[in-house]
PDB file as gemmi writes it, atoms N, CA and C in Angstrom:
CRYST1    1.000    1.000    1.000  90.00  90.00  90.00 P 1                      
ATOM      1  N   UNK A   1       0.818  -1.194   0.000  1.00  0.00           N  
ATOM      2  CA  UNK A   1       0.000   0.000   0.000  1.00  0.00           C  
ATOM      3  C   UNK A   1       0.860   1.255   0.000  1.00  0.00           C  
ATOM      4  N   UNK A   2       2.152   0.872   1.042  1.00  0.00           N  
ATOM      5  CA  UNK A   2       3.101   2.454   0.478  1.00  0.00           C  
ATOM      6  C   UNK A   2       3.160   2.737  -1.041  1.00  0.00           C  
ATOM      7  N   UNK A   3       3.882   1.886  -1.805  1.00  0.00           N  
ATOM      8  CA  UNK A   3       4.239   1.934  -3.026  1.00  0.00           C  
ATOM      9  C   UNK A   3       3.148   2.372  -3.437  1.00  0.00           C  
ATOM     10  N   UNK A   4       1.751   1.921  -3.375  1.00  0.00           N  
ATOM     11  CA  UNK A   4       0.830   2.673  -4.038  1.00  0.00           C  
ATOM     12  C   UNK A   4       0.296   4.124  -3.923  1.00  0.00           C  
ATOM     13  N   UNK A   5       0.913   4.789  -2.784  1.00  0.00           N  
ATOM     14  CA  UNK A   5       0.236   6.022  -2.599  1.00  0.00           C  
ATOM     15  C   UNK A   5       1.337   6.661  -3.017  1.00  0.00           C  
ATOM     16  N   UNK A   6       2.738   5.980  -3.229  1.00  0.00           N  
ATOM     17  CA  UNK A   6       4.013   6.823  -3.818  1.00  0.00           C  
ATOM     18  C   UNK A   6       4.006   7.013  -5.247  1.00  0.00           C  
ATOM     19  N   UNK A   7       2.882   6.102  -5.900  1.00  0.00           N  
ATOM     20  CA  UNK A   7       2.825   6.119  -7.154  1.00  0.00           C  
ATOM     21  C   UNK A   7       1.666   6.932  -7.385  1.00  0.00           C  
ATOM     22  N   UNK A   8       0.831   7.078  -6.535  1.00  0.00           N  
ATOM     23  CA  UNK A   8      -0.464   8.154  -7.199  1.00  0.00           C  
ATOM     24  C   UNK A   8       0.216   9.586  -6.423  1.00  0.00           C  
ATOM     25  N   UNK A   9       1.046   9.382  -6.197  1.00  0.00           N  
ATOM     26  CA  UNK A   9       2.226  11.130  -5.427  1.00  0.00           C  
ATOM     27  C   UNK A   9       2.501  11.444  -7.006  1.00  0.00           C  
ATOM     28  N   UNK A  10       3.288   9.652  -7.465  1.00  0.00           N  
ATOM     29  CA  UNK A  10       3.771  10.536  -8.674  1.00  0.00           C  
ATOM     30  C   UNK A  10       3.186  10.608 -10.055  1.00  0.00           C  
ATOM     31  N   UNK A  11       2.225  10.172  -9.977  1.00  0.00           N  
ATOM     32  CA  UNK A  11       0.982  10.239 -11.256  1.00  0.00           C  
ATOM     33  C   UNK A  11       0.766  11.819 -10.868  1.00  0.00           C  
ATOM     34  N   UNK A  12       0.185  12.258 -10.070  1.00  0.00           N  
ATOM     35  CA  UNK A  12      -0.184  13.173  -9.399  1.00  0.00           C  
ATOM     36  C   UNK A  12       0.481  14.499  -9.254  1.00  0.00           C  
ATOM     37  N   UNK A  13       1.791  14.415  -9.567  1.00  0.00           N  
ATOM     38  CA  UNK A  13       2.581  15.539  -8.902  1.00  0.00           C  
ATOM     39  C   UNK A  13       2.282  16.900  -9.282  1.00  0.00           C  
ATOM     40  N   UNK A  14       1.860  17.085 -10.128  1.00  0.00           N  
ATOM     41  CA  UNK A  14       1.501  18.181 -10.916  1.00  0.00           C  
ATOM     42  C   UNK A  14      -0.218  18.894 -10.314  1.00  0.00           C  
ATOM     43  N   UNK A  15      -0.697  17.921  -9.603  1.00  0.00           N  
ATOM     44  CA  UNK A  15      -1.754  19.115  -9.359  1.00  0.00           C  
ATOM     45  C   UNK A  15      -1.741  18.200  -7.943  1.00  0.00           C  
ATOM     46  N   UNK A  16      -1.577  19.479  -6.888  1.00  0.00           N  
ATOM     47  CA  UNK A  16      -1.468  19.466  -5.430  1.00  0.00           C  
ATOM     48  C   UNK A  16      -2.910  18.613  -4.759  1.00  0.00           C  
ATOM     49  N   UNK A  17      -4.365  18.980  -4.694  1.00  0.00           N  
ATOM     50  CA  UNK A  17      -5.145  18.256  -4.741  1.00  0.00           C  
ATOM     51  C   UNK A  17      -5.134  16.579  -4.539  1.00  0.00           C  
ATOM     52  N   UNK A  18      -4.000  16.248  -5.327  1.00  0.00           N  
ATOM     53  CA  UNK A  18      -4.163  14.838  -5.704  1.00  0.00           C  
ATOM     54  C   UNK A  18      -3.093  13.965  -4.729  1.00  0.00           C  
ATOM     55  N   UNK A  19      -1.616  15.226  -4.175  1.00  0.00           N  
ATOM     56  CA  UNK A  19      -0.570  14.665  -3.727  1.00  0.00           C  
ATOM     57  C   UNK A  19      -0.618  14.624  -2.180  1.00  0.00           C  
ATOM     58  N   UNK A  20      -1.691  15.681  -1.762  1.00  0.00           N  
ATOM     59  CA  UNK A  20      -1.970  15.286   0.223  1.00  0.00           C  
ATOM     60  C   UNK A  20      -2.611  14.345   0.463  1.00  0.00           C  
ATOM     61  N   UNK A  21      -3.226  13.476  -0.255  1.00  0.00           N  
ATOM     62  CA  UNK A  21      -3.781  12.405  -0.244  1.00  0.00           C  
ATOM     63  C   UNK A  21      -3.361  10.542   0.121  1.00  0.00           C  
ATOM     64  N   UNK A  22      -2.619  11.107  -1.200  1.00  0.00           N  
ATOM     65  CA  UNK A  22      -1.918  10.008  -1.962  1.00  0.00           C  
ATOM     66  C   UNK A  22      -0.610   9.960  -1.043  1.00  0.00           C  
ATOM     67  N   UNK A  23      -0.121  11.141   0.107  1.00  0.00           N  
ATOM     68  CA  UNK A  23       0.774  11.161   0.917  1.00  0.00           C  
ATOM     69  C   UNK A  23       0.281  10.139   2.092  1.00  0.00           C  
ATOM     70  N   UNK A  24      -0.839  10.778   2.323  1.00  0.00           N  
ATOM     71  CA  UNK A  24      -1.540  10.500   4.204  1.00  0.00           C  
ATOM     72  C   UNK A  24      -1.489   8.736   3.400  1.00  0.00           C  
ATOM     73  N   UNK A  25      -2.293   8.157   2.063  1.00  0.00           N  
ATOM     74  CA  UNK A  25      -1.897   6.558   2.165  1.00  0.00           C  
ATOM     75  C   UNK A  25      -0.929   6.231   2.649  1.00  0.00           C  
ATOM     76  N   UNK A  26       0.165   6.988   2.219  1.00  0.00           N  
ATOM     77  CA  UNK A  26       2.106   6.367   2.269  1.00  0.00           C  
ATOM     78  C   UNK A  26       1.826   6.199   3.610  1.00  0.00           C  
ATOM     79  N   UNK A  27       1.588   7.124   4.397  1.00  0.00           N  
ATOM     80  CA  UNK A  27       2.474   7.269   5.607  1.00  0.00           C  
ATOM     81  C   UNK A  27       1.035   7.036   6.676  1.00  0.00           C  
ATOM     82  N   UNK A  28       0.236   6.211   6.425  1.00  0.00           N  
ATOM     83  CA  UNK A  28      -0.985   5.736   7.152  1.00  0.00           C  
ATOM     84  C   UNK A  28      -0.734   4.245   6.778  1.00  0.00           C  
ATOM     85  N   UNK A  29      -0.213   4.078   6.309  1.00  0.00           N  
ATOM     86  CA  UNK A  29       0.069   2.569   5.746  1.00  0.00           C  
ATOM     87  C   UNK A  29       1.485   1.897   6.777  1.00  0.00           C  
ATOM     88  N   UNK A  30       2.459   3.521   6.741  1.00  0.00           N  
ATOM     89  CA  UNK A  30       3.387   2.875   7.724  1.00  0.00           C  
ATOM     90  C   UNK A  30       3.435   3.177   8.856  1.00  0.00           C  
ATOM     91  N   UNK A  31       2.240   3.651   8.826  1.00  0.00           N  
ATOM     92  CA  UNK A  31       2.391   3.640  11.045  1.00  0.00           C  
ATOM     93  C   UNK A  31       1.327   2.709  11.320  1.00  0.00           C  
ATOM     94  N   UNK A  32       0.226   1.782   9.993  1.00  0.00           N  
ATOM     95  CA  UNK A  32      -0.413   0.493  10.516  1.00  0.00           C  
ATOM     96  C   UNK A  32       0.873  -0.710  10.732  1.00  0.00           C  
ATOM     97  N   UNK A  33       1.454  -0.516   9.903  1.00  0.00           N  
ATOM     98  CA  UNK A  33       2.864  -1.563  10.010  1.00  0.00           C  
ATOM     99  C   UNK A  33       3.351  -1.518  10.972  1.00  0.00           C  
ATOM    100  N   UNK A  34       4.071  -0.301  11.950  1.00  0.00           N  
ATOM    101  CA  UNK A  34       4.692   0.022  12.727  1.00  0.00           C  
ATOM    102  C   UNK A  34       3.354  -0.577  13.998  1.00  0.00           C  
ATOM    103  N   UNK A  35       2.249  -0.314  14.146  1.00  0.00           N  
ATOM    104  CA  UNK A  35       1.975  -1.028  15.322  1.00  0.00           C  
ATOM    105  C   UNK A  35       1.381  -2.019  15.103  1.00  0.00           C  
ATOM    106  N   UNK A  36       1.501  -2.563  14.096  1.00  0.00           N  
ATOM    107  CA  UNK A  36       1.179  -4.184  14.121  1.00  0.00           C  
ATOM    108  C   UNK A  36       2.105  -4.958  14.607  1.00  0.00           C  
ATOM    109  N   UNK A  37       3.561  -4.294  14.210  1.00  0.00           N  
ATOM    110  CA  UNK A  37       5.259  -4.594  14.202  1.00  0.00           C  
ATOM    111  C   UNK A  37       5.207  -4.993  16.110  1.00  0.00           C  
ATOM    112  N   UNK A  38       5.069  -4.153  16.771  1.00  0.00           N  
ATOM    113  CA  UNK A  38       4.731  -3.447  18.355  1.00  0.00           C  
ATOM    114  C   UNK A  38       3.790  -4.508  18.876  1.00  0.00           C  
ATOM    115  N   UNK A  39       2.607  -5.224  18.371  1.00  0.00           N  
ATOM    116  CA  UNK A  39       1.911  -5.717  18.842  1.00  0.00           C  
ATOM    117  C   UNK A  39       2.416  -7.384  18.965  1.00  0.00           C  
ATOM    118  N   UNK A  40       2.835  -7.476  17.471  1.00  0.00           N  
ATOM    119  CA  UNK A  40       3.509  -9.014  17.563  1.00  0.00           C  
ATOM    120  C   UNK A  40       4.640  -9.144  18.318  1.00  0.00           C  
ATOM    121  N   UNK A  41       5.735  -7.877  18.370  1.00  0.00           N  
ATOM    122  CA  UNK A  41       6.657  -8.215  19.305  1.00  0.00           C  
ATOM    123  C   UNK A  41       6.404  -8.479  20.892  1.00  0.00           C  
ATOM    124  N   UNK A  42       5.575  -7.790  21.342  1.00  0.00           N  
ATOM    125  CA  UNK A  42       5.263  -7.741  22.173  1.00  0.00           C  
ATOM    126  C   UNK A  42       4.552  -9.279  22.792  1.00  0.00           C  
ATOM    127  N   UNK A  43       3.939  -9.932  21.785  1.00  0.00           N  
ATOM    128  CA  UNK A  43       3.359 -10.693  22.123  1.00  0.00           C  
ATOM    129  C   UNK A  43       5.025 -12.116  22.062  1.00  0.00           C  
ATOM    130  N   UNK A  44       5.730 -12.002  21.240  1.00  0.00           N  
ATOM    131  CA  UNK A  44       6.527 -12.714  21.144  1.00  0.00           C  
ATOM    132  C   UNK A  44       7.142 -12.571  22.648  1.00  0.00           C  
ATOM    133  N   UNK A  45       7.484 -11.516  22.912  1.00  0.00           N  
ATOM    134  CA  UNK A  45       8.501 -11.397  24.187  1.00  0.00           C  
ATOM    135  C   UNK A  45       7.598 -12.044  25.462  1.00  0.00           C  
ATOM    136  N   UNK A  46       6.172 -11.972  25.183  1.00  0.00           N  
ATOM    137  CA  UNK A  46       5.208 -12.524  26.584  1.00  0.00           C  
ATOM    138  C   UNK A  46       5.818 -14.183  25.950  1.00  0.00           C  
ATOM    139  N   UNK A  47       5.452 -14.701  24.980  1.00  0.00           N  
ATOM    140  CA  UNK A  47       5.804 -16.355  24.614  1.00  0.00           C  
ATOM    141  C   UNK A  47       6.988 -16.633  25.319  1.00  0.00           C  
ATOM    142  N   UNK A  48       7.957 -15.850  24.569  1.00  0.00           N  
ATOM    143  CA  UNK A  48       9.176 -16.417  25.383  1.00  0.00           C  
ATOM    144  C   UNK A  48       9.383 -16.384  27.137  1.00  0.00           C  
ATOM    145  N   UNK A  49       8.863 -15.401  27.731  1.00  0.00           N  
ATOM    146  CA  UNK A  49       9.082 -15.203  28.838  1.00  0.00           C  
ATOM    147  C   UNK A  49       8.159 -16.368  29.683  1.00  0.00           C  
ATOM    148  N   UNK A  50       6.914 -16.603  29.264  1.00  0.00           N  
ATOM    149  CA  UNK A  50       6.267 -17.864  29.599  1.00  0.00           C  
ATOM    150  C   UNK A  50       6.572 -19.059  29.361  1.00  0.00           C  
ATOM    151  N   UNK A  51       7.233 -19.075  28.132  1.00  0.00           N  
ATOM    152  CA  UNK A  51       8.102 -20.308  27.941  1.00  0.00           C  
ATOM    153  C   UNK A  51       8.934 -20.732  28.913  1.00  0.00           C  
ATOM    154  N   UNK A  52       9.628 -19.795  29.594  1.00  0.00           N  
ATOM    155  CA  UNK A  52      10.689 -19.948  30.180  1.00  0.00           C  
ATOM    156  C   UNK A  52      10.270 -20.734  31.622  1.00  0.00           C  
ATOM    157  N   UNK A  53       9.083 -20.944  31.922  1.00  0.00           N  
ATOM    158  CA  UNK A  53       8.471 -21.323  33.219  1.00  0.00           C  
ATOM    159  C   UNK A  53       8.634 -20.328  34.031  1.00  0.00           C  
ATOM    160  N   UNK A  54       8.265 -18.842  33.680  1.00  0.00           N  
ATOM    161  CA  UNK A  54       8.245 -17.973  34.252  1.00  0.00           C  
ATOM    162  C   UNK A  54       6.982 -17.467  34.690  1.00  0.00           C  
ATOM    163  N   UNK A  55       6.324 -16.538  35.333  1.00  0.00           N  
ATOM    164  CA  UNK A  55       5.038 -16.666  35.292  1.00  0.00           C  
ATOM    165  C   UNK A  55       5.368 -14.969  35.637  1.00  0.00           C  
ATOM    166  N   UNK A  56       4.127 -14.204  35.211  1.00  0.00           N  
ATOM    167  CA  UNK A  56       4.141 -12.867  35.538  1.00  0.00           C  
ATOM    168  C   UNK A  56       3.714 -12.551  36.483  1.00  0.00           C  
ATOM    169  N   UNK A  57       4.361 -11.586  37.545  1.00  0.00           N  
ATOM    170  CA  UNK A  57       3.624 -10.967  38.477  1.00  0.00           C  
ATOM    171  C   UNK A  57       3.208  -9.298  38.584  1.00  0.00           C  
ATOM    172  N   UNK A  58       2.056  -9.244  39.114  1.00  0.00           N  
ATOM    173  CA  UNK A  58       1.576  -7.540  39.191  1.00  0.00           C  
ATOM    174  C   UNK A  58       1.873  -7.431  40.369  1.00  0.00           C  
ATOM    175  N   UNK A  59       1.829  -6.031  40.023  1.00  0.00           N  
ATOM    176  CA  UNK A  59       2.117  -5.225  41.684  1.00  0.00           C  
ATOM    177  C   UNK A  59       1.288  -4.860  42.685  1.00  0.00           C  
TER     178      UNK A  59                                                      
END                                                                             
């Protein structure tokens, strides 16, 4: 989906209208990545740490 909003940037470049758009895809595309990225790690680091026969405690 980046590549695609980098390509209607550059279909586009010539009339402004078309390029704030075709930006917010780019860069709405990589901050869904970025916390999907955040969510799986996160969940990886709970696996391993439970793996470990560890168990979590709250405070």
């Amino acid at each position: 989906m980046t590549v695609l909003g980098w390509v209607a940037m550059g279909a586009g470049i010539t009339e402004p209208a078309i390029f704030g758009p075709a930006f917010a895809v780019s860069v709405l595309t990589l901050l869904y990545a970025m916390a999907v990225k955040l969510v799986c790690y996160v969940a990886q680091q709970r696996l391993l740490f439970l793996g470990q026969g560890l168990t979590p405690t709250t405070p």
